[in-house]
N, C-alpha and C positions, 0 to 999 in steps of 0.2 A: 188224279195227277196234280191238278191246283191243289190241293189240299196240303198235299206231299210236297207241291215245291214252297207251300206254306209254313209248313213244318220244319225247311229245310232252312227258312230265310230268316225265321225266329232263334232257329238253334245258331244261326252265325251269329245274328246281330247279339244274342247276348254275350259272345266274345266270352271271358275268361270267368265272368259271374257265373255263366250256365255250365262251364264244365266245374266249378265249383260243386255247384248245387247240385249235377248228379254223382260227383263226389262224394257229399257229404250224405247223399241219400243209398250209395251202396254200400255205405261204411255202416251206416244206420240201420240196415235191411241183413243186415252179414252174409249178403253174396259175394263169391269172388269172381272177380273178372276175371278178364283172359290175361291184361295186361299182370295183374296178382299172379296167378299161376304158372306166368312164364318166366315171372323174378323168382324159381326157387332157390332157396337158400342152403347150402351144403350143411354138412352135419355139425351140431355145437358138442364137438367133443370135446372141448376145455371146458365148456359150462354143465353140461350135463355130468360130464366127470366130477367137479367141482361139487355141482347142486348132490350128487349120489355121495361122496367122501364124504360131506359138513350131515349130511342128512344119516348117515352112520354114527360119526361120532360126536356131534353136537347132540343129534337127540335120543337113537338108540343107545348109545354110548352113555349117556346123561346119569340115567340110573346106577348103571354098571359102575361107573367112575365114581359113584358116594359111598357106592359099598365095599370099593375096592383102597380107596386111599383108605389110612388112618384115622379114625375120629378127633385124634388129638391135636391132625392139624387144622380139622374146621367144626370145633364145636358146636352143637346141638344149638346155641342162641345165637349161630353166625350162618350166612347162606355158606352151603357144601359146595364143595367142587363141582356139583350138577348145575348148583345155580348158576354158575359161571359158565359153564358151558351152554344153560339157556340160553343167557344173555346174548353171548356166541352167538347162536340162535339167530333171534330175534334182529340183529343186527344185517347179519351177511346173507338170511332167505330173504330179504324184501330184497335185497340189492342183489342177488342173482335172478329174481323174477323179476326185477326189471328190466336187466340187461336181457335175459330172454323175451321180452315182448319187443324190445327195442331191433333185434336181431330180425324179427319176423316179417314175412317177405309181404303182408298185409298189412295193413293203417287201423290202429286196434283203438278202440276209443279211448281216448285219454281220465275223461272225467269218470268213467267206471275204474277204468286200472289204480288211478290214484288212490279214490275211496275203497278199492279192493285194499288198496295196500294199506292205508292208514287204519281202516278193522281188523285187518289180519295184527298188525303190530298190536294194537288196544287189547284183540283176544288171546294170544299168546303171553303177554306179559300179564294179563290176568294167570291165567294156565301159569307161569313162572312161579305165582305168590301160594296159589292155592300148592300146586302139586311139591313142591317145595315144604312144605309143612306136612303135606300126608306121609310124602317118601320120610323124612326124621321122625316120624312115629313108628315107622317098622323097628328103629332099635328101641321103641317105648315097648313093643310088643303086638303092635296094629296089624292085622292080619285081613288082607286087602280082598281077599275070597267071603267078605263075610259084609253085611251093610255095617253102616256105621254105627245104629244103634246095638247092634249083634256082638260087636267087639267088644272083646272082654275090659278092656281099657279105659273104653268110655261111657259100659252102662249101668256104671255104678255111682259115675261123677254125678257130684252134688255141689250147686244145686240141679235139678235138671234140666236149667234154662241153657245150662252148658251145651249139653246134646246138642240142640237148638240149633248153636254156635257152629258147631263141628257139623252139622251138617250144611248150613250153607255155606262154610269153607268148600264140603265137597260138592254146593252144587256150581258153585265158580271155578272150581276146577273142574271137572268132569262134563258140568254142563255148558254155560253160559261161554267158560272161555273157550272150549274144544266147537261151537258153534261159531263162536267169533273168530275163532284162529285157521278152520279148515273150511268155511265155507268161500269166502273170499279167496282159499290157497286153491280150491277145483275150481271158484271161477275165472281167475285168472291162467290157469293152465288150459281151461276150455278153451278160452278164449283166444291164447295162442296157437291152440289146436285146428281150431277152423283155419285158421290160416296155414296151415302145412298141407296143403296139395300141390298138383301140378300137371300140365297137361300128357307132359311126356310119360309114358308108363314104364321106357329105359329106367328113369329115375326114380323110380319106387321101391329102390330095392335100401338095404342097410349097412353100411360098412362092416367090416373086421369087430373094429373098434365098437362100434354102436351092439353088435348081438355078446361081446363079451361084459356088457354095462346092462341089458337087459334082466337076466337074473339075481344081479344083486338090487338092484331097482324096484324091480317086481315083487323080492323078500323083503324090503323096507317098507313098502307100500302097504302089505301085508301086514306088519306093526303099525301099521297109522292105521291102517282103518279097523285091526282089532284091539287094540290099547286104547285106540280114541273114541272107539265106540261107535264109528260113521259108517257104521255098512250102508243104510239106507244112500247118504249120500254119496256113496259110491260109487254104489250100486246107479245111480238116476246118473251121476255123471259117464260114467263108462257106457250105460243105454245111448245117452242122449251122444255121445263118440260116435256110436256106432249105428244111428241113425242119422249121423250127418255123414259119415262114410259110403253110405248106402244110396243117399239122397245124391251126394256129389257124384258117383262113379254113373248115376242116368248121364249126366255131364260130362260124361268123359273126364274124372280129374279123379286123380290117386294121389291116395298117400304118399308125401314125398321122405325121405330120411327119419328128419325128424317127429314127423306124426306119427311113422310106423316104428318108430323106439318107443314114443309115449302109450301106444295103442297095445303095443305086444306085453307094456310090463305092467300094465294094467289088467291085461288078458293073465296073463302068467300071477299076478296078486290075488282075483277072482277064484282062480282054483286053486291055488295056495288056502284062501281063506275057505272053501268047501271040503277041502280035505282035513283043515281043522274041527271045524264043525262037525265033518264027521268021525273023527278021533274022539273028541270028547262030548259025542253023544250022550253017551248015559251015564256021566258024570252025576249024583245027586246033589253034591255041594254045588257046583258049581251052576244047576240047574233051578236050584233053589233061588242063586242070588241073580240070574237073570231069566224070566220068568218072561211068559208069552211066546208069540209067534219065530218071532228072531231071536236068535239064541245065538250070540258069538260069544266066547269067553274070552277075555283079558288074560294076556300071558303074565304078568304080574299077580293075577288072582290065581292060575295056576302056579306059577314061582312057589308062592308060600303056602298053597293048601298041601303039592307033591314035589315040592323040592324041599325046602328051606326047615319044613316039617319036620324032615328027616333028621335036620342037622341036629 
């Protein structure tokens, strides 16, 4: 009992310091409290609408728009119409992911979201220079189901320091910026994630609105993480979701609106991208150019090995 009323005389006397500092130590720790779960936040159906619209045609869009405008109005030594629509990009996703952390009913660390967002921009605008230049070689003849020394285009160039050249174009695109540009983009969406629960299990349920944004969501996602080549970290993010859903619900805390639109079209991308993979199981081309354990193929290396072939 003296101990306790010891304990009790210390937590007053440090007046507004000590609720600071278990403040800053739950923020630290990523528990939420009770007071966090009870502020849940209704559903961001203008930003999630938003974040799914720019996320079609900014990026899935991208390609499609260089091939569909005219070459004559953006010449082969000028960015295409895709760059432009990068740039798009690059521009209004940092600013939709911040207004979504800003929205979120927990106190997200500041100095990670920042530096989230300042590598995401760095790796994406890498991604803009590189991809940018691979995509204006398909009307050279680049044929994106085949490595780059394979293609007929460039393995005959001389000298062959050129090669060289064109392949660490493609590992800044493919590699270095799709790591800069999507790893900070799952940690920040994690990140807002732990914070969508709530005590009430009433509130766990999804709007109208939120299950008809789920499946277009879910097919986008599905393009990022097979174009960009991030299964693995997909895959660890959507586990590590669903290890903190499991962890929280001993606590009595559910999914609230928002966590269960991001959770479902994440679930819904997962078997999207299995059903891929087992579509083009026993593809040989395509088997060839992605070799080992994980085998996801690129719908742009399909595009031109069984579409574009044809033409």
């Amino acid at each position: 009992m003296e101990a306790t009323r010891r304990r009790q005389h210390l937590g007053a006397a440090g007046g507004p310091g000590a609720q600071l500092g278990a403040s800053f130590l739950q923020a630290r720790h990523g528990s939420v409290s009770a007071d966090e779960a009870a502020r849940t936040a209704p559903f961001h159906l203008d930003l999630w609408f938003y974040f799914t619209l720019q996320n079609w045609v900014l990026d899935f869009g991208r390609p499609i728009a260089m091939l569909v405008f005219p070459l004559e109005w953006f010449p082969l030594n000028k960015p295409s119409v895709g760059d432009y629509f990068h740039m798009a990009y690059n521009v209004i996703t940092p600013f939709l992911l911040l207004k979504l952390i800003e929205r979120s009913p927990r106190t997200l660390p500041r100095s990670i979201t920042y530096v989230s967002i300042i590598i995401f921009i760095m790796g994406a605008s890498i991604h803009l220079v590189g991809d940018s230049v691979n995509h204006r070689l398909l009307f050279s003849g680049y044929q994106h189901h085949l490595s780059v020394r394979e293609n007929p285009i460039i393995k005959n160039l001389k000298p062959e320091t050129l090669i060289d050249s064109f392949e660490l174009l493609y590992y800044y695109d493919e590699y270095l910026g799709h790591c800069m540009w999507y790893i900070p983009f799952f940690l920040i969406l994690f990140m807002y994630f732990s914070g969508c629960f709530t005590a009430s299990k009433a509130e766990s349920l999804m709007p109208g609105p939120a299950l008809l944004l789920v499946a277009p969501s879910g097919l986008y996602y599905w393009y990022l993480v097979t174009e960009g080549q991030i299964f693995i970290l997909f895959i660890f993010t959507f586990f590590a979701m669903l290890a903190l859903v499991l962890h929280q619900k001993r606590k009595r805390l559910f999914l609230d609106s928002n966590g269960l639109f991001l959770f479902s079209s994440f679930a819904l991308t997962l078997l999207l991208v299995a059903l891929w993979v087992a579509w083009l199981w026993n593809d040989p081309v395509l088997r060839k150019k992605y070799p080992g354990v994980i085998y996801v193929p690129e719908p742009w290396a399909f595009y031109t090995l069984h579409v574009s072939s044809r033409h």
